[in-house]
VOGU-3710 file (C-alpha; in Angstrom, 3 decimals, decimal comma):
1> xxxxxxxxxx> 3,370/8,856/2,190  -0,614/8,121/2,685  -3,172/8,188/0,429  -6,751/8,021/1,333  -9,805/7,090/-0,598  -13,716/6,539/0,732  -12,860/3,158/2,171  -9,184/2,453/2,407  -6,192/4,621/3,304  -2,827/3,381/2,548
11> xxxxxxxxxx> 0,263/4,467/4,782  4,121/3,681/3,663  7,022/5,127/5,750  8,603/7,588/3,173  11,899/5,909/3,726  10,456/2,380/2,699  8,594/4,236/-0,608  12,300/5,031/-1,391  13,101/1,210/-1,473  13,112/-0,192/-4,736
21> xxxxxxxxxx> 12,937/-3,617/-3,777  9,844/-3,032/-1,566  8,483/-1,179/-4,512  8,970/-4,319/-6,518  7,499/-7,021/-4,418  4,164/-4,550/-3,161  4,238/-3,722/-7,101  3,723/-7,624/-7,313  1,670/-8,712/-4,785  -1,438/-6,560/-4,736
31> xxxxxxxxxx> -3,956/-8,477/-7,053  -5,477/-4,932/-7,739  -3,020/-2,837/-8,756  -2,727/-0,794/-5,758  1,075/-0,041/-5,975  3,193/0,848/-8,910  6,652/1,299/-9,470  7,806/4,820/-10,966  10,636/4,769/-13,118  12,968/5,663/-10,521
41> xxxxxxxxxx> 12,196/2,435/-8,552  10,013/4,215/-6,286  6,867/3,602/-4,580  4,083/4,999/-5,782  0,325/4,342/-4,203  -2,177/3,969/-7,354  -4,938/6,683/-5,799  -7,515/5,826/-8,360  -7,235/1,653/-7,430  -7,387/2,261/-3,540
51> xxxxxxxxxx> -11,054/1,383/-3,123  -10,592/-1,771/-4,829  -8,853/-3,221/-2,064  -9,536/-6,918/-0,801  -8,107/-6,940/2,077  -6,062/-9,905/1,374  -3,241/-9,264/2,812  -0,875/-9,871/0,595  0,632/-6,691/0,523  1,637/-6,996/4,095
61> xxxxxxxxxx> 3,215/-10,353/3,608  5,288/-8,550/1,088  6,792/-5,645/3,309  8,655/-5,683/6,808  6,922/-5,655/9,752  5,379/-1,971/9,939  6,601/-0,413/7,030  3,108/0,020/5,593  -0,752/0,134/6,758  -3,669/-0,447/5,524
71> xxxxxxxxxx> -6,596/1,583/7,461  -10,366/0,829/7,039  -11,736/4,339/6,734  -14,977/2,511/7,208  -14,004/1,584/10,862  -13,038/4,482/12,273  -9,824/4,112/10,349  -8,967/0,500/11,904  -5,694/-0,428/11,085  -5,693/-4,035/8,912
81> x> -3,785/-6,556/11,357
//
């Protein structure tokens, strides 16, 4: 699953969206409500909240190692390391 906005794009592996406990702790994490959980304990990527992005992080301190990125659209779509 990716969704891209004008600044950020946001990529999960659509096996990881699946995981409700990833769900949960991304759900958590991002101070800007980037990532909901659906009623089914999926993933879902809050389009509308994707510029809003910080770039803190905190997301990717939540997930395993390359399960999600976070691109800067505004860098040639650098990937957030």
């Amino acid at each position: 699953m990716r969704k891209d906005a004008t600044f950020i794009a946001v990529e999960v592996e659509d096996a990881r969206a699946a995981d409700s406990e990833l769900a949960r702790r991304l759900t958590e994490a991002c101070p800007v409500d980037i990532f909901a959980q659906r009623d089914d304990g999926t993933l879902q990527i809050v389009q509308e909240n994707l510029d809003e992005c910080v770039l803190c992080r905190l997301c990717l301190d939540a997930s395993p190692p390359g399960a999600l990125k976070i691109m800067k659209l505004y860098d040639d779509g650098a990937v957030l390391a």
